[in-house]
N, CA and C atoms of all chains as a GROMACS GRO file, in nm:
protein
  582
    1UNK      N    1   5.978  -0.410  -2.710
    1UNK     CA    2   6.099  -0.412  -2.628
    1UNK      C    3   6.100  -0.290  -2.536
    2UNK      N    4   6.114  -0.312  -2.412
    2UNK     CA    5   6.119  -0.210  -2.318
    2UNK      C    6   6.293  -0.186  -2.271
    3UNK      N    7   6.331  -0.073  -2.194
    3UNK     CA    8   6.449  -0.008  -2.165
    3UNK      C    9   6.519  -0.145  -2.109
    4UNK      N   10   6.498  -0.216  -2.031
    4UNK     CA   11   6.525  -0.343  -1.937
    4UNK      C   12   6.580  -0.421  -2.044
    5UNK      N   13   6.452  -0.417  -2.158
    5UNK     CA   14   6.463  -0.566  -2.217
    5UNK      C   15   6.586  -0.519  -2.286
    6UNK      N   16   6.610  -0.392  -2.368
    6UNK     CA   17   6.722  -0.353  -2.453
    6UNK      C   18   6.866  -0.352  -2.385
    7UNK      N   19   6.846  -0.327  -2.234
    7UNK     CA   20   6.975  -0.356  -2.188
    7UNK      C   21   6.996  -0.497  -2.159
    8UNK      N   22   6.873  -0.530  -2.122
    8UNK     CA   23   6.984  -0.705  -2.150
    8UNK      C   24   7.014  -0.786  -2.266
    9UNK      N   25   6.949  -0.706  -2.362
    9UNK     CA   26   7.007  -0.753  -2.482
    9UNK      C   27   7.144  -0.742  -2.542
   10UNK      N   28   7.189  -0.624  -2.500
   10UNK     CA   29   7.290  -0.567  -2.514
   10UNK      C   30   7.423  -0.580  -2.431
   11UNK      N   31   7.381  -0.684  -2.301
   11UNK     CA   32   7.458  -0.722  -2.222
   11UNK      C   33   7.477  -0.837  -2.244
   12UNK      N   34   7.426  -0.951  -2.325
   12UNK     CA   35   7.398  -1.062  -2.424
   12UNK      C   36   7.516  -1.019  -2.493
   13UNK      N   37   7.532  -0.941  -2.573
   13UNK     CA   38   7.607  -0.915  -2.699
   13UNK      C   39   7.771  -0.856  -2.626
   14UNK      N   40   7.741  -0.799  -2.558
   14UNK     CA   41   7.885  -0.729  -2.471
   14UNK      C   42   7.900  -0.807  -2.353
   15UNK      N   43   8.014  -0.920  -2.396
   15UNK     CA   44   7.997  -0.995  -2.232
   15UNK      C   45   8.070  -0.961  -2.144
   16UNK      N   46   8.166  -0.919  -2.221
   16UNK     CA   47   8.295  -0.827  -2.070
   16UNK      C   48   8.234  -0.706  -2.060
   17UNK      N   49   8.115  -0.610  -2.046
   17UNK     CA   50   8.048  -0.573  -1.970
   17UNK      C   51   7.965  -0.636  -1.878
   18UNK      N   52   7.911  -0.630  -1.735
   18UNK     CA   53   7.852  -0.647  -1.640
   18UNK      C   54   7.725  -0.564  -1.680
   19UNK      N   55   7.608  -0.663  -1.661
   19UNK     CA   56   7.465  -0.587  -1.659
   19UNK      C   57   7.457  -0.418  -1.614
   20UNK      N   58   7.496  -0.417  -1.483
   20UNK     CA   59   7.515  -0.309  -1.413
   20UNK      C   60   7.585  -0.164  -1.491
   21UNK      N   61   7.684  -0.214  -1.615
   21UNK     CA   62   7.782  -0.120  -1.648
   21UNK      C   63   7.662  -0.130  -1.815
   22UNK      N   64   7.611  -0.173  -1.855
   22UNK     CA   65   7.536  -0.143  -1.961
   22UNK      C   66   7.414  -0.046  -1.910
   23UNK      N   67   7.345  -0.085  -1.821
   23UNK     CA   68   7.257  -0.052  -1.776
   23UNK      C   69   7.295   0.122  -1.761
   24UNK      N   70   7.411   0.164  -1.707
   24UNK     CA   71   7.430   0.293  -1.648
   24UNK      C   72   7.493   0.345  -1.781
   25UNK      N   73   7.579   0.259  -1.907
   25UNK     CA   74   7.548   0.327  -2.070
   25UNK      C   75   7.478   0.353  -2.110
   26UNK      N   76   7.382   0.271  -2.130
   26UNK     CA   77   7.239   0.349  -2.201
   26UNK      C   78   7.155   0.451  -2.105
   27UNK      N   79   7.176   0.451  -2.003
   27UNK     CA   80   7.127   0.544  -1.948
   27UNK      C   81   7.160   0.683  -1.946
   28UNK      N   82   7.309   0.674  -1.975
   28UNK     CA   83   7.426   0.780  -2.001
   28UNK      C   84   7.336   0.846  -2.137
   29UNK      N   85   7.364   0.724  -2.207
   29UNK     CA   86   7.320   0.737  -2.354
   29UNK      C   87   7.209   0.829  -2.364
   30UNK      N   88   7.123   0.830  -2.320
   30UNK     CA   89   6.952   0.856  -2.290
   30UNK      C   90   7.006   1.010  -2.226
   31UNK      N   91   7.075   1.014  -2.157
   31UNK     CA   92   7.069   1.168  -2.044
   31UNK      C   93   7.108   1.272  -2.185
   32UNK      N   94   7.241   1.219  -2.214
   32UNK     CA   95   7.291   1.277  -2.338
   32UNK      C   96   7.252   1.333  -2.429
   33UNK      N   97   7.160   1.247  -2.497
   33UNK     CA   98   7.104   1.256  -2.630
   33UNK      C   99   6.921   1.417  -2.545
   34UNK      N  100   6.876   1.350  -2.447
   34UNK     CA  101   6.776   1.439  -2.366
   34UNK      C  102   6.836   1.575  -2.359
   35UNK      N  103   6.929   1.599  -2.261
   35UNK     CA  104   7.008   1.695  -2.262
   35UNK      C  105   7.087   1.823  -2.366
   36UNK      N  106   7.074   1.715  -2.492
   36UNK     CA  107   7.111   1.789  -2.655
   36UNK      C  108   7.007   1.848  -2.673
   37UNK      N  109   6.856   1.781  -2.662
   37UNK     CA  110   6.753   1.880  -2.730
   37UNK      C  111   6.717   1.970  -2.624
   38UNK      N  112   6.730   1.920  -2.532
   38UNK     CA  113   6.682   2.043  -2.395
   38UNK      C  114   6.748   2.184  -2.446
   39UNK      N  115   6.884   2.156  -2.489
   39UNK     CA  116   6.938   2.258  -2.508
   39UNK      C  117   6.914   2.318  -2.672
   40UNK      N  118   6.819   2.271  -2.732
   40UNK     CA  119   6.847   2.305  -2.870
   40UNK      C  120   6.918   2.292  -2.979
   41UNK      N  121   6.976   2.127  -2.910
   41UNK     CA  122   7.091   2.063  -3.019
   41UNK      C  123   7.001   1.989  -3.111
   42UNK      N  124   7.068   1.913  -3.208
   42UNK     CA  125   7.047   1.793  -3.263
   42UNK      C  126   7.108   1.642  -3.254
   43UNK      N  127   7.031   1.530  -3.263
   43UNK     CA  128   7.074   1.431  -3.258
   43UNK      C  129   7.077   1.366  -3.397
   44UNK      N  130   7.232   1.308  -3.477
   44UNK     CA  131   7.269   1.266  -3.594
   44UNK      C  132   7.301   1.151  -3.532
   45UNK      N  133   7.207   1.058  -3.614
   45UNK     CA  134   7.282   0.897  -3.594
   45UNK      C  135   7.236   0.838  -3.715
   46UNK      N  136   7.396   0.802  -3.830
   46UNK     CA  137   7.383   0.763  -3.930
   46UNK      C  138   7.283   0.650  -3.979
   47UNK      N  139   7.201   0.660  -4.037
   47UNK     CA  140   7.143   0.486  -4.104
   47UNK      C  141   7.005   0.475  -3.971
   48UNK      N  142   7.046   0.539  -3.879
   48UNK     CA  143   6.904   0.514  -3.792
   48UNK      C  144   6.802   0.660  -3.786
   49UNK      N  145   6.884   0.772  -3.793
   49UNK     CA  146   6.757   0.918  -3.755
   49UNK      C  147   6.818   1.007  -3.700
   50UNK      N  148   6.751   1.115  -3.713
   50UNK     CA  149   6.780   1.246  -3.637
   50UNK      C  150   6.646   1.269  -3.558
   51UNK      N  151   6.684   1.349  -3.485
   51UNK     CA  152   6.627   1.349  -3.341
   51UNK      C  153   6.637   1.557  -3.348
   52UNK      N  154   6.530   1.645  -3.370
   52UNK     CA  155   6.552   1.779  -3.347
   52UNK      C  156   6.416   1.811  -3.282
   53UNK      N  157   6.419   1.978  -3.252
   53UNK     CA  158   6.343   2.041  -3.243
   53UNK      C  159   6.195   2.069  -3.369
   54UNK      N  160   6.086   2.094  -3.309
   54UNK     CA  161   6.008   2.155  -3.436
   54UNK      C  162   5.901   2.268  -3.300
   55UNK      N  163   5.943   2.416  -3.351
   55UNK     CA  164   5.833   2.478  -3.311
   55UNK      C  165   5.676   2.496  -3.267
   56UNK      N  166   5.592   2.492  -3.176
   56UNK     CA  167   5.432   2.477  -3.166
   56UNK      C  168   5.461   2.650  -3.145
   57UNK      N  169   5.374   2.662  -3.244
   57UNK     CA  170   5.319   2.829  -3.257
   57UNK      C  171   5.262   2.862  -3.143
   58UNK      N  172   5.224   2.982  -3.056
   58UNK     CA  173   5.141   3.010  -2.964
   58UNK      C  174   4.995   2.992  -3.025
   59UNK      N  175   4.894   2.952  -2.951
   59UNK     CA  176   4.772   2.955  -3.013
   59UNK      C  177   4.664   2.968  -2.830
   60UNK      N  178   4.563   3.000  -2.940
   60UNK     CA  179   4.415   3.028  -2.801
   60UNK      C  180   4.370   2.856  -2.803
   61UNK      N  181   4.373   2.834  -2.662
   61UNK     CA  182   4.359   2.676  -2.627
   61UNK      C  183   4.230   2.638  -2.567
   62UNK      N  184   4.194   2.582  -2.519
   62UNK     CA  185   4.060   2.581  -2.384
   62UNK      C  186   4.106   2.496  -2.254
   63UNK      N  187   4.064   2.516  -2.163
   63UNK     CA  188   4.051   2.423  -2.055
   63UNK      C  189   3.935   2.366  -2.076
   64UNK      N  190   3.958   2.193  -2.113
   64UNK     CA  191   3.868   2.133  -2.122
   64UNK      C  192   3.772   2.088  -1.965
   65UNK      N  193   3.808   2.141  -1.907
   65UNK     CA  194   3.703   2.134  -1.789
   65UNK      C  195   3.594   2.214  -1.788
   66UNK      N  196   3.639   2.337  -1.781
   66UNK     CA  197   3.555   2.446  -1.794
   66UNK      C  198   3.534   2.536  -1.890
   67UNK      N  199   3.592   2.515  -1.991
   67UNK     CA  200   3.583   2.546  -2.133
   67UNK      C  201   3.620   2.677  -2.153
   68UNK      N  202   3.701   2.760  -2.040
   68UNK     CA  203   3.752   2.841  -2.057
   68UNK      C  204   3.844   2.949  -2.202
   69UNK      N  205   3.844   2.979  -2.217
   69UNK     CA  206   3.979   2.979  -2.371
   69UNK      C  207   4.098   3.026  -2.301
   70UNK      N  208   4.173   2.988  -2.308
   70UNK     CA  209   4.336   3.035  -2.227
   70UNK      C  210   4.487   3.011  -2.346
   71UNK      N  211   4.536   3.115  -2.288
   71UNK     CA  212   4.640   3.151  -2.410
   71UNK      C  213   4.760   3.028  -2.383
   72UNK      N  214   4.808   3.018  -2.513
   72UNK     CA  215   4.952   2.883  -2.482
   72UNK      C  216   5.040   2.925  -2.573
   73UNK      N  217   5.165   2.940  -2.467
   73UNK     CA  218   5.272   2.981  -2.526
   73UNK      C  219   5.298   2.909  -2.657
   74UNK      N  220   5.384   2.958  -2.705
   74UNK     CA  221   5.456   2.888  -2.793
   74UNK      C  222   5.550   2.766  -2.744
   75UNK      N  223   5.574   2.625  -2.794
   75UNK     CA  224   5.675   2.585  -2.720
   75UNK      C  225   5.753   2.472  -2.846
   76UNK      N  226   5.858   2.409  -2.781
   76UNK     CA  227   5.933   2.296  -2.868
   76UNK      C  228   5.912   2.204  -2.811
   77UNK      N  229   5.882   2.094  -2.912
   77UNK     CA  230   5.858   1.964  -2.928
   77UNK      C  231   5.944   1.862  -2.990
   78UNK      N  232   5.996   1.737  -2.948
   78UNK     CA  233   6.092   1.647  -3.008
   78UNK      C  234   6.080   1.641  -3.108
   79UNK      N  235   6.107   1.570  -3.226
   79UNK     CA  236   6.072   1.517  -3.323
   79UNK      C  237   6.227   1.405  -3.376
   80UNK      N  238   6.145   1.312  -3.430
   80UNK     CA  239   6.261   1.185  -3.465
   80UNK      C  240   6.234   1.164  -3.644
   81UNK      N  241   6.300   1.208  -3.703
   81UNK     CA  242   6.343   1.182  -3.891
   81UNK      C  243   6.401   1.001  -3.899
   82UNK      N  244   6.325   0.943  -3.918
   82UNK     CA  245   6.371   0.820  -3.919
   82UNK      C  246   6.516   0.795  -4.043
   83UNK      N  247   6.651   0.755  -4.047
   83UNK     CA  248   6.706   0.769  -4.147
   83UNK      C  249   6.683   0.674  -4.240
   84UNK      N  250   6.738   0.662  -4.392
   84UNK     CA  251   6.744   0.607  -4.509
   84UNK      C  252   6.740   0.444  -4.499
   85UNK      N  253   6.830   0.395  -4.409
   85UNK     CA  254   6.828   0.260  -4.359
   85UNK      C  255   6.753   0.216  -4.295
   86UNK      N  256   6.704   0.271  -4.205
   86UNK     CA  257   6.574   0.220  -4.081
   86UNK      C  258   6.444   0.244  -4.182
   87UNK      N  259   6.450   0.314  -4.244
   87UNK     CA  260   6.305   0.356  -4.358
   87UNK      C  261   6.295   0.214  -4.404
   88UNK      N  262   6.409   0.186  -4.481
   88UNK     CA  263   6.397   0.062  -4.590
   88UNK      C  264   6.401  -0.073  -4.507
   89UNK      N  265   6.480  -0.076  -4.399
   89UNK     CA  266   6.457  -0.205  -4.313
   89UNK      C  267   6.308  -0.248  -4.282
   90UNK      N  268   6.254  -0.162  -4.255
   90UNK     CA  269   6.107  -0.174  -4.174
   90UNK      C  270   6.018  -0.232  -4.272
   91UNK      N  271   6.106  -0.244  -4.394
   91UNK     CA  272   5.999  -0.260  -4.537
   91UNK      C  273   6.055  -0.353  -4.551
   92UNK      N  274   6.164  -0.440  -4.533
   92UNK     CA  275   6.174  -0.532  -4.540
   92UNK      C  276   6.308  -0.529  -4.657
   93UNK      N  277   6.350  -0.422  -4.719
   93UNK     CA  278   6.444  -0.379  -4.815
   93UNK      C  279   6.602  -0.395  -4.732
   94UNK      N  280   6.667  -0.518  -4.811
   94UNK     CA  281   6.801  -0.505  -4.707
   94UNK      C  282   6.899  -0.505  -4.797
   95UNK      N  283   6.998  -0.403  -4.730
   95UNK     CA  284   7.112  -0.345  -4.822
   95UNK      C  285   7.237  -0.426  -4.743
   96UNK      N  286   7.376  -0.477  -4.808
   96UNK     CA  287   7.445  -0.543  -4.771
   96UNK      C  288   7.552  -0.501  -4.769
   97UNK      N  289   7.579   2.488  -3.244
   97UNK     CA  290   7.635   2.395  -3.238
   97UNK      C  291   7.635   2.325  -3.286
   98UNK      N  292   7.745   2.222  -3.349
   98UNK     CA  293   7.724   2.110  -3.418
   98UNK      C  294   7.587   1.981  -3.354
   99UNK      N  295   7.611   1.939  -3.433
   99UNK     CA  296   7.443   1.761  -3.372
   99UNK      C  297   7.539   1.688  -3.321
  100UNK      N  298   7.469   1.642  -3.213
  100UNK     CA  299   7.527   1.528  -3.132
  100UNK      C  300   7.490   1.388  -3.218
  101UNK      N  301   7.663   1.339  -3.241
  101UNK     CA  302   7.697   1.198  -3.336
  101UNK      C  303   7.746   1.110  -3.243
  102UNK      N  304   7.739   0.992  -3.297
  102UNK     CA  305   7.773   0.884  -3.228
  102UNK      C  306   7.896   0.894  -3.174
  103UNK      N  307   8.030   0.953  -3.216
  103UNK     CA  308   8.137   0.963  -3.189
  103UNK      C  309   8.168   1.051  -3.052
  104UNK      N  310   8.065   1.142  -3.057
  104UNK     CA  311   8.056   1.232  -2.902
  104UNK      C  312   7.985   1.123  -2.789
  105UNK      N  313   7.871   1.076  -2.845
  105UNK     CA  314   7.801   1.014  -2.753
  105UNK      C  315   7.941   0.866  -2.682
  106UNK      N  316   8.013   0.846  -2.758
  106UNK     CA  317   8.103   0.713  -2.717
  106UNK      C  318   8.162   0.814  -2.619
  107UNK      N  319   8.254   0.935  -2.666
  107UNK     CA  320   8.361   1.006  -2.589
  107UNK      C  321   8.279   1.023  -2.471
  108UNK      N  322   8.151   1.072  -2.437
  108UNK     CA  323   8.101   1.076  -2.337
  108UNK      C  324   8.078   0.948  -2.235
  109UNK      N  325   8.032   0.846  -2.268
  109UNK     CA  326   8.123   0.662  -2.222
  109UNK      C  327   8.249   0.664  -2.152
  110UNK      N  328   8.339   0.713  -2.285
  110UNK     CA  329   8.460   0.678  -2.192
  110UNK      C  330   8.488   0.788  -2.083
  111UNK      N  331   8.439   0.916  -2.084
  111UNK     CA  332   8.496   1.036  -1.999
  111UNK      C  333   8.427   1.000  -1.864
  112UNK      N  334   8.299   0.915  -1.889
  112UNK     CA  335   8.216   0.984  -1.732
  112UNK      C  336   8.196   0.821  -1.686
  113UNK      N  337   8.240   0.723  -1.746
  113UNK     CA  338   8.208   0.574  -1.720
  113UNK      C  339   8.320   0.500  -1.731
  114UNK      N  340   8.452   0.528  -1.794
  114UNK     CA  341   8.556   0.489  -1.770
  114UNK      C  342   8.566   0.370  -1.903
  115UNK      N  343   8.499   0.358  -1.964
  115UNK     CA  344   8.506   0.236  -2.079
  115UNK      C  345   8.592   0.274  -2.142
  116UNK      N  346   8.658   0.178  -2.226
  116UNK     CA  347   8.803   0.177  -2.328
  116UNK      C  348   8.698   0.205  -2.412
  117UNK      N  349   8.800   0.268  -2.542
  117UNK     CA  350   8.738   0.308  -2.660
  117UNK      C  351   8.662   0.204  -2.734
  118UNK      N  352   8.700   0.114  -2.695
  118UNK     CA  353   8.669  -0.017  -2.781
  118UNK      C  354   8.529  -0.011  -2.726
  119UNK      N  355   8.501  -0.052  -2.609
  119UNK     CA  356   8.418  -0.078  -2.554
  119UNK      C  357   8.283   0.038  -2.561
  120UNK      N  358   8.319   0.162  -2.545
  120UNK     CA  359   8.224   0.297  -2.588
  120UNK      C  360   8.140   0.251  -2.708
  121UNK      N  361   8.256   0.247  -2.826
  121UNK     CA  362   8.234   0.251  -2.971
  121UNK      C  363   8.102   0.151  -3.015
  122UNK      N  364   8.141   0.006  -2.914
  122UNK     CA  365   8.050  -0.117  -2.937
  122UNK      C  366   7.901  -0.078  -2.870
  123UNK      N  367   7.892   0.035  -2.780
  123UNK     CA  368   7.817  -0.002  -2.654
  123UNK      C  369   7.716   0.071  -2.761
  124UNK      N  370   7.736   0.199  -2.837
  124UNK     CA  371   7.653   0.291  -2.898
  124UNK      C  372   7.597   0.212  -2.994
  125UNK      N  373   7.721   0.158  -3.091
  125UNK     CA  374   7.684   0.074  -3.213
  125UNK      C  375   7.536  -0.027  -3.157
  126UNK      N  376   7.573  -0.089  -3.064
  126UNK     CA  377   7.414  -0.210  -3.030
  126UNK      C  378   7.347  -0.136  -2.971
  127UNK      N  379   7.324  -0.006  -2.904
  127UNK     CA  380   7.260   0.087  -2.832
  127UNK      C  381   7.131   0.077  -2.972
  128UNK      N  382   7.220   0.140  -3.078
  128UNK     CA  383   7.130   0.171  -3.197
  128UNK      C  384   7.053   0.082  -3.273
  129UNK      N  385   7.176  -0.060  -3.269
  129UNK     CA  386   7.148  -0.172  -3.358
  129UNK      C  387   7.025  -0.263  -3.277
  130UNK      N  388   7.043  -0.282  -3.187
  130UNK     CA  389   6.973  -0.317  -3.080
  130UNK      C  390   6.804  -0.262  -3.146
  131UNK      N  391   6.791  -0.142  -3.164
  131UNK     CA  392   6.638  -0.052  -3.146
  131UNK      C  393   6.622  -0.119  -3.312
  132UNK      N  394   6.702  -0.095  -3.398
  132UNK     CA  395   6.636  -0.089  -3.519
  132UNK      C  396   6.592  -0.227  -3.530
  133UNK      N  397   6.700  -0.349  -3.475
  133UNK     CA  398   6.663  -0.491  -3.588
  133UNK      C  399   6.543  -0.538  -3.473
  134UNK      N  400   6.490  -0.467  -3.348
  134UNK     CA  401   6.335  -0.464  -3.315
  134UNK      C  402   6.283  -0.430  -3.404
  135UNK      N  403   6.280  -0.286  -3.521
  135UNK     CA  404   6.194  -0.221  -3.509
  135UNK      C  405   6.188  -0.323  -3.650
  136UNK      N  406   6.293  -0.376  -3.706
  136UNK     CA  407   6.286  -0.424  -3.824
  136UNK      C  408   6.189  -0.550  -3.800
  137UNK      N  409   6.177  -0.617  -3.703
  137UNK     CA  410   6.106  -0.716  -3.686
  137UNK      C  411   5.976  -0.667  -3.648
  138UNK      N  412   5.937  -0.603  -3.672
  138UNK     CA  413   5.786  -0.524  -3.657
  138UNK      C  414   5.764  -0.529  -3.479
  139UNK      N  415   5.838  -0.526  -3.400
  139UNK     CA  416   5.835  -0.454  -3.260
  139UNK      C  417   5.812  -0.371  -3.231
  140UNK      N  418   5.763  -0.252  -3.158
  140UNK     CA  419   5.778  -0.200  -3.069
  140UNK      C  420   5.862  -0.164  -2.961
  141UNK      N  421   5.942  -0.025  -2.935
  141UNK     CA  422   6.024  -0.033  -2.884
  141UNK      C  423   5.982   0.064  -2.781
  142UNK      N  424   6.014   0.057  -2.657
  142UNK     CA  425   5.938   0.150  -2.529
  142UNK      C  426   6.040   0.200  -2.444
  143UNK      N  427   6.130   0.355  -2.456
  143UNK     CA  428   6.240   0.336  -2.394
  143UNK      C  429   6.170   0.484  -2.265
  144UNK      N  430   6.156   0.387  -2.184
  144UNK     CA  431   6.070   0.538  -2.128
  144UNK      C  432   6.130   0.622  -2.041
  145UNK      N  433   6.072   0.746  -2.009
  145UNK     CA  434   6.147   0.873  -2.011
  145UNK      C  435   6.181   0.946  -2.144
  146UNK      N  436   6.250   0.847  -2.257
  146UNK     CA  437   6.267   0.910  -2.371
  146UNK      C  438   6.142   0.900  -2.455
  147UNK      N  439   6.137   0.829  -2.460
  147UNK     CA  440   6.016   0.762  -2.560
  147UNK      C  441   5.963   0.690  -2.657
  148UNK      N  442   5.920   0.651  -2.715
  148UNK     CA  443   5.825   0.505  -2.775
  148UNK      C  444   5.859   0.562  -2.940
  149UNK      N  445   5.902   0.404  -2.986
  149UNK     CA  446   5.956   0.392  -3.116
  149UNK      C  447   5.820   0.323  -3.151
  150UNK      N  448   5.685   0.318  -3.218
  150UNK     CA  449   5.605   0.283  -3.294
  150UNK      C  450   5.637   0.248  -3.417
  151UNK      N  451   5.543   0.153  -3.505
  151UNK     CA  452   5.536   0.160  -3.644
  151UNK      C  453   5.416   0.165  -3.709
  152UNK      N  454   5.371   0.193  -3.826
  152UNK     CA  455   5.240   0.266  -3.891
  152UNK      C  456   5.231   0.171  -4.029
  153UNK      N  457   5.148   0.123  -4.018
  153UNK     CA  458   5.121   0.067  -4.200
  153UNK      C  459   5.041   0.205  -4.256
  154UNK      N  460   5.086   0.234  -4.379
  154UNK     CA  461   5.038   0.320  -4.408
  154UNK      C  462   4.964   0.262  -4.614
  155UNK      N  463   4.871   0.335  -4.605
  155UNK     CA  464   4.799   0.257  -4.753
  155UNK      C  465   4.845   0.320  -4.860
  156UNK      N  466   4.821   0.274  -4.968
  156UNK     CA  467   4.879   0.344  -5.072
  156UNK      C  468   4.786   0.503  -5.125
  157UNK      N  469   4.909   0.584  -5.136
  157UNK     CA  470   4.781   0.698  -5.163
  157UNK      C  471   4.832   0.794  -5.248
  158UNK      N  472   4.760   0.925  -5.355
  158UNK     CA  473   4.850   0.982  -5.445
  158UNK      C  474   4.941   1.069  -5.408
  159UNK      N  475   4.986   1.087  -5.484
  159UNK     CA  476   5.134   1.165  -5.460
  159UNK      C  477   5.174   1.256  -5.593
  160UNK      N  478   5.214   1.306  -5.642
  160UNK     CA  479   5.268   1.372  -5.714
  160UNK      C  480   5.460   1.434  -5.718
  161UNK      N  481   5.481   1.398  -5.825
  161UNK     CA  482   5.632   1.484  -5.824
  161UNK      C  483   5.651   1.584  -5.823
  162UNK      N  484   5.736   1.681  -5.709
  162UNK     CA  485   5.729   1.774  -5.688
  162UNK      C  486   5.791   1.870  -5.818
  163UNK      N  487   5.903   1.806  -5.865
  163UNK     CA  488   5.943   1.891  -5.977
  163UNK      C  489   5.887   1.905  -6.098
  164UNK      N  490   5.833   1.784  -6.163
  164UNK     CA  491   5.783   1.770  -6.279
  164UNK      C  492   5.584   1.809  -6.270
  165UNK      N  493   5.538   1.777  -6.148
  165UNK     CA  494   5.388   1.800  -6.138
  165UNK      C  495   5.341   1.721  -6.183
  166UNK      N  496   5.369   1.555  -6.204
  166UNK     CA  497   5.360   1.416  -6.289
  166UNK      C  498   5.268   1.375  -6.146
  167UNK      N  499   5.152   1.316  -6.149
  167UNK     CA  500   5.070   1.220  -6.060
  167UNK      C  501   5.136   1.064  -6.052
  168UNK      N  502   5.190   1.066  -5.905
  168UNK     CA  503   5.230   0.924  -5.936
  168UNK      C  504   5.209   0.894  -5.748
  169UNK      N  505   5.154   0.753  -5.774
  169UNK     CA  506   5.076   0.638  -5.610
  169UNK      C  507   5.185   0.684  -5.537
  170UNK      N  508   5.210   0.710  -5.368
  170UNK     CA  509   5.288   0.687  -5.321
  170UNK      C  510   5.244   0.499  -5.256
  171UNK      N  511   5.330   0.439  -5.247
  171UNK     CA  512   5.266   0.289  -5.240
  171UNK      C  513   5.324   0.278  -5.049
  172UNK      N  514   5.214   0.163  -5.090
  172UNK     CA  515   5.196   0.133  -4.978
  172UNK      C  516   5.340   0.077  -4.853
  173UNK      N  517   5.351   0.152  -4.727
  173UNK     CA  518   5.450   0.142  -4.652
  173UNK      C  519   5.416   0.133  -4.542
  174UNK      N  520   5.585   0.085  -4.440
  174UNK     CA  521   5.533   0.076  -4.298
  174UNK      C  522   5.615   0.257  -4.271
  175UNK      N  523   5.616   0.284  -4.177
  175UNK     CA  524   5.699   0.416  -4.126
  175UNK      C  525   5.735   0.371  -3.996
  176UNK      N  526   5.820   0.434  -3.908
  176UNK     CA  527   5.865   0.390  -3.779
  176UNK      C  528   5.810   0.542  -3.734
  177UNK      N  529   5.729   0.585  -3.648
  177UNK     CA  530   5.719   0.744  -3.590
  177UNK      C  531   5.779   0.696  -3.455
  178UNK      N  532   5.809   0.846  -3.381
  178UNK     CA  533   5.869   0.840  -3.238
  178UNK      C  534   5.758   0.913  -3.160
  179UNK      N  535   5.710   0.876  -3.065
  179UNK     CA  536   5.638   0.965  -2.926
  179UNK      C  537   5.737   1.005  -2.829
  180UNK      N  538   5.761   1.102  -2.794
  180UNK     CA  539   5.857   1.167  -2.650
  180UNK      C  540   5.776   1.143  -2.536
  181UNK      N  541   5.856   1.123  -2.498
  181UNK     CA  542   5.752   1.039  -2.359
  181UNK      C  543   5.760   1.191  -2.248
  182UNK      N  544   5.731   1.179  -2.118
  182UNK     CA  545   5.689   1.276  -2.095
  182UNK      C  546   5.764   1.402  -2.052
  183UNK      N  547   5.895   1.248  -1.958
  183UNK     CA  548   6.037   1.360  -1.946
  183UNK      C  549   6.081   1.394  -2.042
  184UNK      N  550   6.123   1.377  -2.159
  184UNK     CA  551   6.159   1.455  -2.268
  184UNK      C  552   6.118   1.525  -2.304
  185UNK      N  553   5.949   1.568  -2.283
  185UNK     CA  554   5.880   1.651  -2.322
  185UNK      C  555   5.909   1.787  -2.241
  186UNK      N  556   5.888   1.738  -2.155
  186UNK     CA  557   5.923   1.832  -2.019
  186UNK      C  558   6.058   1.920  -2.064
  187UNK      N  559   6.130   1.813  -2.030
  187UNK     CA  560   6.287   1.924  -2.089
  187UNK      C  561   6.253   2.010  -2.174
  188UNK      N  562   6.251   1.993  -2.292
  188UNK     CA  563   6.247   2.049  -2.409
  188UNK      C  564   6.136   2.153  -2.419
  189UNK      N  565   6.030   2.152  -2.365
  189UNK     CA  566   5.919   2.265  -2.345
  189UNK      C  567   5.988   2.400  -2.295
  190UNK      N  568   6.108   2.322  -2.188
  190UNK     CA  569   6.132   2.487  -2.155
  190UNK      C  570   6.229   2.544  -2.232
  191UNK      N  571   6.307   2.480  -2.339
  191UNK     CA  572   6.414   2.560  -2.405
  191UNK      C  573   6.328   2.666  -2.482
  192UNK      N  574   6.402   2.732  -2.487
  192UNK     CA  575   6.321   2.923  -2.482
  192UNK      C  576   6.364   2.985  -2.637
  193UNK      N  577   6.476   2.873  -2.714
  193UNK     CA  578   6.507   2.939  -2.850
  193UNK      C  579   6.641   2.996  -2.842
  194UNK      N  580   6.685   3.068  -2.951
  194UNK     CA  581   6.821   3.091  -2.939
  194UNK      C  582   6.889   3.222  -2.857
   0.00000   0.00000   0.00000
């Protein structure tokens, strides 16, 4: 499922929304949730995951062109904790 | 700061998009529900800019209890991992820490 396909799914399900007005929610949705980790937040969403930061240490790297060795900062990277419910769904385990 | 919850993400709906509460509340709820009962159906989910919801069969392999030091299989599973696609990556490279 791609971004497109999820908003028209979702415009399927919400009919007194207009394509147009889902389309610019999840997009909202998306800036939002981007914007939290940019800043060093976290994202909590019950039964589906968290969404944080995880540190990359500085380390000696190469340029694979010229095989240089060149230094790399340290930096942050997304990371997504799948939650308790989405774990067990995917397995096929359904809670009611 | 507190983690951004579903309940901020709606208030943000209604403040900057004008939706009734009703309507916020529903839009997040299938926002989410929407990704998982893909992911539950062994889909693939590709939301790009943010990034790619995958899934992994993974084999059965040992494990041990951490408290007791007892050897026991972890068995065989699927996992859902996330890739950040590139704008997300981007952002987040430059946050500098606290």
């Amino acid at each position: 499922m791609t971004k497109s396909e999820l908003i028209e799914q979702i415009a399927m399900k919400k009919t007194n929304l207009s394509i147009k007005q889902v389309e610019s929610a999840v997009k909202l949705l998306l800036d939002h949730m981007t914007e939290t980790l940019a800043t060093g937040g976290r994202v909590e969403i019950r039964g589906f995951g968290s969404f944080s930061l995880h540190f990359r240490e500085p380390r000696r790297g190469r340029n694979p062109k010229t095989g240089d060795s060149v230094q790399l900062d340290g930096k942050y990277v997304p990371h997504f904790k799948p939650g308790k419910e989405l774990r067990d769904q995917v397995n096929g385990i359904t809670e009611s | 700061m507190g983690a951004l919850t579903k309940a901020e993400m709606a208030e943000k709906l209604i403040s900057e998009l004008g939706l009734s509460k009703r309507d916020a509340k529903e839009m997040v709820e299938h926002f989410f529900g929407e990704i998982r009962e893909c992911l539950r159906d062994n889909e693939q989910v590709k939301i790009s800019g943010f990034g790619n919801f995958d899934l992994r069969d993974k084999r059965e392999r040992p494990g041990r209890n951490p408290k007791t030091g007892e050897e026991i299989p972890i068995s065989a599973r699927r996992v859902v991992t996330f890739k950040a696609g590139q704008k997300l990556k981007a952002r987040v490279e430059s946050y500098k820490g606290e």
